[in-house]
N, CA, C and O atoms as a MOPAC input file, in Angstrom:
PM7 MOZYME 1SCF
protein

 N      0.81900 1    -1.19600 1     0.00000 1
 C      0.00000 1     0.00000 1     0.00000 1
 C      0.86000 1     1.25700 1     0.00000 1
 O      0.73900 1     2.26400 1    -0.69700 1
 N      1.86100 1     0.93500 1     1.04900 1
 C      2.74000 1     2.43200 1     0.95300 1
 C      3.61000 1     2.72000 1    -0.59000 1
 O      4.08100 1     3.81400 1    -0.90000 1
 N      3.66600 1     1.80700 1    -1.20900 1
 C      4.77700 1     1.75000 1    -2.11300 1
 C      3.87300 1     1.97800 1    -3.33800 1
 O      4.31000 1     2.45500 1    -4.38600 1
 N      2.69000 1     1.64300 1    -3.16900 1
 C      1.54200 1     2.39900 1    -4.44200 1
 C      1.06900 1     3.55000 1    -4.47200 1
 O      0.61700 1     4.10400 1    -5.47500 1
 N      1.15700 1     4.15900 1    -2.98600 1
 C      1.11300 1     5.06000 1    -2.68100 1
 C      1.74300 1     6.45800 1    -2.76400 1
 O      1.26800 1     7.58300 1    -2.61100 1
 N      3.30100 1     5.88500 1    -3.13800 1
 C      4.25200 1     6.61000 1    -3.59500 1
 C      4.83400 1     6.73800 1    -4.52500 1
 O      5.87700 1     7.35100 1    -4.75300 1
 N      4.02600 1     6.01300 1    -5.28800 1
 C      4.39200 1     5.57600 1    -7.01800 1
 C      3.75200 1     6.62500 1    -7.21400 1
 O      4.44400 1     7.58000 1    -7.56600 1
 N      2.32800 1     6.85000 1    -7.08300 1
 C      1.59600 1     7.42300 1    -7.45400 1
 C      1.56400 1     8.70700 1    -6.98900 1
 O      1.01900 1     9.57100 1    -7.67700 1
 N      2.11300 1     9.00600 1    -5.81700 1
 C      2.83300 1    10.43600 1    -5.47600 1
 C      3.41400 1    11.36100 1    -6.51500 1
 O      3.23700 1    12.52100 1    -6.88600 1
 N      4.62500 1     9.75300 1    -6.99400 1
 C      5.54800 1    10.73100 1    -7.67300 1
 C      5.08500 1    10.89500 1    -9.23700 1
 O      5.68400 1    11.74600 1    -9.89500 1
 N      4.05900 1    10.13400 1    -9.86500 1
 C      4.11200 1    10.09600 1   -11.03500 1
 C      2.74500 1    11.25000 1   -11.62300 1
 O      2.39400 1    11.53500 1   -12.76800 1
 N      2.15000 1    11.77400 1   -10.07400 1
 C      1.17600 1    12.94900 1    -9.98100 1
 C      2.53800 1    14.24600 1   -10.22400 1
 O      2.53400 1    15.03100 1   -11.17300 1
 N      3.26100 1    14.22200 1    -9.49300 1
 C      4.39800 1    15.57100 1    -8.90200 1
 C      5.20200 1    15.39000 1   -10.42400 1
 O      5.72400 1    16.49000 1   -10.60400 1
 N      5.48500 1    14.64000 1   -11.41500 1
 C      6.26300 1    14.64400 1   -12.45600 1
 C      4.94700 1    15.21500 1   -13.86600 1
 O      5.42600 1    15.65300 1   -14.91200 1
 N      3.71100 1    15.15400 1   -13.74700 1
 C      3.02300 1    16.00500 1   -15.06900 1
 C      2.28400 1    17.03100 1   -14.26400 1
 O      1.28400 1    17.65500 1   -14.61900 1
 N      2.98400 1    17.11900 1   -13.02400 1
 C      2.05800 1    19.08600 1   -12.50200 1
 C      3.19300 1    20.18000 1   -13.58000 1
 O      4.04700 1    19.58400 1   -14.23600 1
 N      3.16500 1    20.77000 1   -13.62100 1
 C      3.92400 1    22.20200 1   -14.36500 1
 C      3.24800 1    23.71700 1   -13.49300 1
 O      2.17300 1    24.16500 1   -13.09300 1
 N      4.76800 1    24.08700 1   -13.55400 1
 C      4.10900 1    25.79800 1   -12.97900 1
 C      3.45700 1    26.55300 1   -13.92000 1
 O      3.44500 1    26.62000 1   -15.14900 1
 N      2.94300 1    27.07900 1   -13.04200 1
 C      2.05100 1    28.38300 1   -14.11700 1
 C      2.42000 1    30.05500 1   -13.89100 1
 O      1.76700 1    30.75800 1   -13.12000 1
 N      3.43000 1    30.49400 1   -14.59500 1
 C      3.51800 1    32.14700 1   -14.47500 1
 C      2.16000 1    33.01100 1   -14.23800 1
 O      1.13300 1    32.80800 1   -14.88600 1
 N      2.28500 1    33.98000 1   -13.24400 1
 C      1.44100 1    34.31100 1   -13.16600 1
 C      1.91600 1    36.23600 1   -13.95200 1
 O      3.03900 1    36.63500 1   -14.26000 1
 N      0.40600 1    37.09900 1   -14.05900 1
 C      1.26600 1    38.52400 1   -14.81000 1
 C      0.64100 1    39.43800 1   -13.58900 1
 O      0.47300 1    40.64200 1   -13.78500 1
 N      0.34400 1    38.91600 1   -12.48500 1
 C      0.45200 1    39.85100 1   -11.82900 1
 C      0.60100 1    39.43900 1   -10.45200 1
 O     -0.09800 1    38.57800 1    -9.91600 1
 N      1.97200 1    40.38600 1    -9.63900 1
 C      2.06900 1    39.29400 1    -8.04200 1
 C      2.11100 1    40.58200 1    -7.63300 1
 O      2.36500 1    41.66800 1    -8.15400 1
 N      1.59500 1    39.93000 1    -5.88300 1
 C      1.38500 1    41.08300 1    -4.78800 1
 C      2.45900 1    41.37400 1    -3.95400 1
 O      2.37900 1    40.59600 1    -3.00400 1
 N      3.84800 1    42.42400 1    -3.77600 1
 C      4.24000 1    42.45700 1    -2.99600 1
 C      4.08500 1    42.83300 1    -1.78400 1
 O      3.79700 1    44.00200 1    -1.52500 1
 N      4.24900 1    41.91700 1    -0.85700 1
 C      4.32700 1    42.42900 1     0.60000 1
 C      4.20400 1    43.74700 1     1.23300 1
 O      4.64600 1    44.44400 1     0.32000 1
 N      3.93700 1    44.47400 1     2.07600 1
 C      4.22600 1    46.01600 1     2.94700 1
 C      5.78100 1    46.13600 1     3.67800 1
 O      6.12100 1    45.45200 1     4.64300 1
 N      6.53400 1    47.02900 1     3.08800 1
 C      7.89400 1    47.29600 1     3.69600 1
 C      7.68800 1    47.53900 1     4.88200 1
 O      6.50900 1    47.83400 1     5.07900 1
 N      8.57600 1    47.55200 1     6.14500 1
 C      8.08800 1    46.97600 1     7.48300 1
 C      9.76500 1    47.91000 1     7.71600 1
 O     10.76900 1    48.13600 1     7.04200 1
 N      9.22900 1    48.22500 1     9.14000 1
 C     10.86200 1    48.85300 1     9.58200 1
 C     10.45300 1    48.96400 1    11.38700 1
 O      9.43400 1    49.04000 1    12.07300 1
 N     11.68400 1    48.92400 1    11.55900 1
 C     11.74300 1    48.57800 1    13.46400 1
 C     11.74400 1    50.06900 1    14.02800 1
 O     11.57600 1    50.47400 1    15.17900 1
 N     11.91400 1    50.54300 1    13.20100 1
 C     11.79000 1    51.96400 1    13.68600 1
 C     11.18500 1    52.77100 1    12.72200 1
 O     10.48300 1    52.18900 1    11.89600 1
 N     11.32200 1    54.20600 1    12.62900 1
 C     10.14500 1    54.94400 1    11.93800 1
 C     11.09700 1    55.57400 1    10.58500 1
 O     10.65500 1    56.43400 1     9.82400 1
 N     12.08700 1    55.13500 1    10.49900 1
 C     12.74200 1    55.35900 1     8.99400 1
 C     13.15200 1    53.91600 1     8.29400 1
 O     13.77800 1    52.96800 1     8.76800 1
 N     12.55800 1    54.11100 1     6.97800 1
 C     12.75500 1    52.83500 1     6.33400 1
 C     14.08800 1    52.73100 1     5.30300 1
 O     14.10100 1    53.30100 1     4.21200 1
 N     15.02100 1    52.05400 1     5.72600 1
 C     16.00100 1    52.14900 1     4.74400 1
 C     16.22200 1    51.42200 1     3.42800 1
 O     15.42200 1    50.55900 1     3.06700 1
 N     17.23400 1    51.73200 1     2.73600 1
 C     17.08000 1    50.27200 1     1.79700 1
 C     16.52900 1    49.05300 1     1.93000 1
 O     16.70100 1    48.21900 1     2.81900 1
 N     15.66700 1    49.01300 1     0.70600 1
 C     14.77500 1    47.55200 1     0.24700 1
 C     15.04200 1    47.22100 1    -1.07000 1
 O     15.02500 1    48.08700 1    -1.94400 1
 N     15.33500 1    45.83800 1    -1.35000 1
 C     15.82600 1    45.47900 1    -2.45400 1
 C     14.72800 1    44.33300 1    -2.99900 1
 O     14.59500 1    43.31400 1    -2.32000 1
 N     14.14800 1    44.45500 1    -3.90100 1
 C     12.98400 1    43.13500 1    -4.84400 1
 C     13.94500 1    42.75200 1    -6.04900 1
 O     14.45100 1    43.30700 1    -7.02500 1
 N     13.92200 1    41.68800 1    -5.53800 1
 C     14.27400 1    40.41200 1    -6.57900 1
 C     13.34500 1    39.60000 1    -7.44100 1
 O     12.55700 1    38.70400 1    -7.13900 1
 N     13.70700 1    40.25800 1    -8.81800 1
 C     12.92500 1    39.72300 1    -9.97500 1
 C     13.23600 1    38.79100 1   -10.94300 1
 O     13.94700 1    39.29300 1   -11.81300 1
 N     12.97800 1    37.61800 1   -11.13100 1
 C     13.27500 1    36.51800 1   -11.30800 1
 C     12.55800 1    35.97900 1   -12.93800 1
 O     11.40500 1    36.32600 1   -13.19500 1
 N     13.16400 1    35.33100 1   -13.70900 1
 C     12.32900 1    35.08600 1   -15.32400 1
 C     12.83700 1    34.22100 1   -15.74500 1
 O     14.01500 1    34.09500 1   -15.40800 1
 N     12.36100 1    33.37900 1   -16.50500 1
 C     12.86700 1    32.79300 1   -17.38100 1
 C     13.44300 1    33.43700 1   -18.62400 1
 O     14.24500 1    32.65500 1   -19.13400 1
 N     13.34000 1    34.54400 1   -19.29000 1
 C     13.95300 1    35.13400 1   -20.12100 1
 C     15.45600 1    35.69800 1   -20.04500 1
 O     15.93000 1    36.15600 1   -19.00500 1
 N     16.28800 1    35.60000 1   -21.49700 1
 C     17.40100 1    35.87300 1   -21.13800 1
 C     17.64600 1    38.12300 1   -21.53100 1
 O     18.44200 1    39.00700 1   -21.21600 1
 N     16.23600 1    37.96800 1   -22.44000 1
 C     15.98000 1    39.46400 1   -22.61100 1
 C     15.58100 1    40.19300 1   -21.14000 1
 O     15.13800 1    39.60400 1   -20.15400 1
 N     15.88000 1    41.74500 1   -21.27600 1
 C     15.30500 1    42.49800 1   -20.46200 1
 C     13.50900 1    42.72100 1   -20.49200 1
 O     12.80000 1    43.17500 1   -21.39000 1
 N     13.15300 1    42.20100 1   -19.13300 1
 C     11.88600 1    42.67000 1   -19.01500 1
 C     11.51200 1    43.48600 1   -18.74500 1
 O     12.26300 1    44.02800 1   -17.93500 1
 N      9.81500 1    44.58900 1   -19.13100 1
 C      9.76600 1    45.75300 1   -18.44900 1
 C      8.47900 1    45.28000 1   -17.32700 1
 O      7.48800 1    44.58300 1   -17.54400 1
 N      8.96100 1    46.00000 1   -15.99300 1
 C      7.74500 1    45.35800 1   -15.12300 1
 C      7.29600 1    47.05200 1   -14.49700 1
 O      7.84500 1    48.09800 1   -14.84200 1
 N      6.24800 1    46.91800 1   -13.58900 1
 C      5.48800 1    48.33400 1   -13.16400 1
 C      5.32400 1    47.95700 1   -11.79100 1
 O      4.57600 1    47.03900 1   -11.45500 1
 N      5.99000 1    48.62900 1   -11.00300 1
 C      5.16500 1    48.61900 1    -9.76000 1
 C      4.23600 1    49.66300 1    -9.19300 1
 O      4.49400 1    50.86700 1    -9.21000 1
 N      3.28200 1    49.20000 1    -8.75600 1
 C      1.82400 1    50.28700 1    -8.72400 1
 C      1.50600 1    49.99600 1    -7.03100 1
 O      1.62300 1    48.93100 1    -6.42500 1
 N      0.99800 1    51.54300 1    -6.43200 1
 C      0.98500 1    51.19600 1    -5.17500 1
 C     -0.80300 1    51.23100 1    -5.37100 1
 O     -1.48200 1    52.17800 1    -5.76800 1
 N     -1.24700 1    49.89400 1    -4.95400 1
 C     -2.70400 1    49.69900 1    -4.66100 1
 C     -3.30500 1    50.43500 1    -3.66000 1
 O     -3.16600 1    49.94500 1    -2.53900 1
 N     -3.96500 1    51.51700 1    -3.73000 1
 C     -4.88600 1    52.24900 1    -2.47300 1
 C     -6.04100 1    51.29400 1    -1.78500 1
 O     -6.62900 1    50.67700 1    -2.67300 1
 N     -6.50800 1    51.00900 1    -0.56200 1
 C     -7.78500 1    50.47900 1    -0.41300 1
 C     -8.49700 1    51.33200 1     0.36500 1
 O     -9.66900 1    51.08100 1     0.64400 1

């Protein structure tokens, strides 16, 4: 049972694929005190071209 169990684990986890998404939420910059210093976002692609991306501050 365990060993069908894990066949079938792995042969589910080998035809999943990621899915890019075109729009992600970054987090709220956070600081221990009341001045925020350097923050650095790391943007990550599969492309070997330059991408252009937008960051937009969402109001609610």
């Amino acid at each position: 049972m365990k060993k069908t169990l894990l066949l079938l684990t792995i042969l589910l986890s080998i035809s999943c694929f990621a899915q890019f998404s075109k729009t992600h939420y970054l987090p709220p910059i956070t600081a221990q005190s009341n001045v925020v210093e350097d923050h650095y976002i790391y943007i990550s692609t599969p492309n070997t071209k330059d991408v252009p991306f937008k960051i937009i501050e969402l109001l609610t």
